[in-house]
C-alpha positions as CSV (number, residue, x, y, z in Angstrom):
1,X,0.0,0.0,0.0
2,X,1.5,3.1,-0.8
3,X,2.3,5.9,2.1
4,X,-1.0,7.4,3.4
5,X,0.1,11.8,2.9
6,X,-2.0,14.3,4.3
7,X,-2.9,15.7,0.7
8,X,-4.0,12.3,-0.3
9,X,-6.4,12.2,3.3
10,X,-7.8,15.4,2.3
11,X,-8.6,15.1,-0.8
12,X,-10.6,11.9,-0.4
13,X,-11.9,13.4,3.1
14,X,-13.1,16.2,0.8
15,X,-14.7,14.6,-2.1
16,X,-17.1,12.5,0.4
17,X,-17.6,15.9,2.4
18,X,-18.8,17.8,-0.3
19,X,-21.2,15.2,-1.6
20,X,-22.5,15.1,1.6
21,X,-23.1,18.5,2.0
22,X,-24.7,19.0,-1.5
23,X,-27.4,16.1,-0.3
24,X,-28.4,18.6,2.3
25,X,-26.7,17.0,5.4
26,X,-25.6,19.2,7.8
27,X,-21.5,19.8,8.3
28,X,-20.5,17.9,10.9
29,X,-22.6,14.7,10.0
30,X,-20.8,15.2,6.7
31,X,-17.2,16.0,8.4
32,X,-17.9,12.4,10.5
33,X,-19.1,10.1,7.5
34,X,-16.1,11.2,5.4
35,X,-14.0,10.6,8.1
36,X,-15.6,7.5,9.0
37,X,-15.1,6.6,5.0
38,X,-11.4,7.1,5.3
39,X,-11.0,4.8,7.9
40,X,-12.4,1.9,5.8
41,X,-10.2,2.8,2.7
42,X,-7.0,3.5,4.7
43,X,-7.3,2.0,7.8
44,X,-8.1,3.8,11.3
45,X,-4.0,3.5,12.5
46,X,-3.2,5.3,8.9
47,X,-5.7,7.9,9.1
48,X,-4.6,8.8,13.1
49,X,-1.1,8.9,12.2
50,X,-1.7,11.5,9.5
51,X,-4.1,13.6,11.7
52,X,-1.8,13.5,14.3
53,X,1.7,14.0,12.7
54,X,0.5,17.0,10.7
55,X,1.0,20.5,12.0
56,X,-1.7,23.1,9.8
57,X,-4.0,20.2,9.6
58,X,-7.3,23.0,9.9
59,X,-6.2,25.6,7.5
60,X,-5.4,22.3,4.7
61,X,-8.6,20.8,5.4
62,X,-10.4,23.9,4.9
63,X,-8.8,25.0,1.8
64,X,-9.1,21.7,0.1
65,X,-12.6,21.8,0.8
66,X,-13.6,25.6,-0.2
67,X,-11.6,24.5,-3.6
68,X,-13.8,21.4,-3.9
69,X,-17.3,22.6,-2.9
70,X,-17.1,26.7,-2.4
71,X,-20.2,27.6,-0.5
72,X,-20.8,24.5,1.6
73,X,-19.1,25.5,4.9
C-alpha cells in the first residue's frame, strides 16, 4: 500500500464531504461520515497517524474543501 500523505487524506476526506453536504446533510454529519469513510479505505491507524503528525491540519482541510465545494461551509 503506498504511504498514506495528508494531501491524499484530504482530498478523499473532501470529495465525500462535499457530496454530503450537497445532499443537504448538515456539516459535521458530513465531516464524520467522510471521516468515517477514510477509515475503511486507509485503515483507522493510517488515518490517526496522519491527523496526528500533521501541523496546519485546519487551515489544509479547509482549503481543500472551499476549492472542492465553495459555498458548503
Amino acid at each position: 500500500m503506498v504511504e498514506l500523505t495528508l494531501l491524499t487524506l484530504l482530498n478523499f476526506v473532501a470529495t465525500d464531504f462535499c457530496s454530503t453536504r450537497m445532499r443537504g446533510m448538515d456539516t459535521l454529519k458530513s465531516v464524520l461520515i467522510a471521516y468515517s469513510k477514510a477509515n475503511d479505505k486507509f485503515g483507522g491507524s493510517n488515518v490517526r497517524r496522519v491527523i496526528t503528525n500533521s501541523p496546519g491540519l485546519e487551515a489544509a482541510a479547509i482549503a481543500i474543501a472551499v476549492s472542492k465545494c465553495p459555498g458548503q461551509l
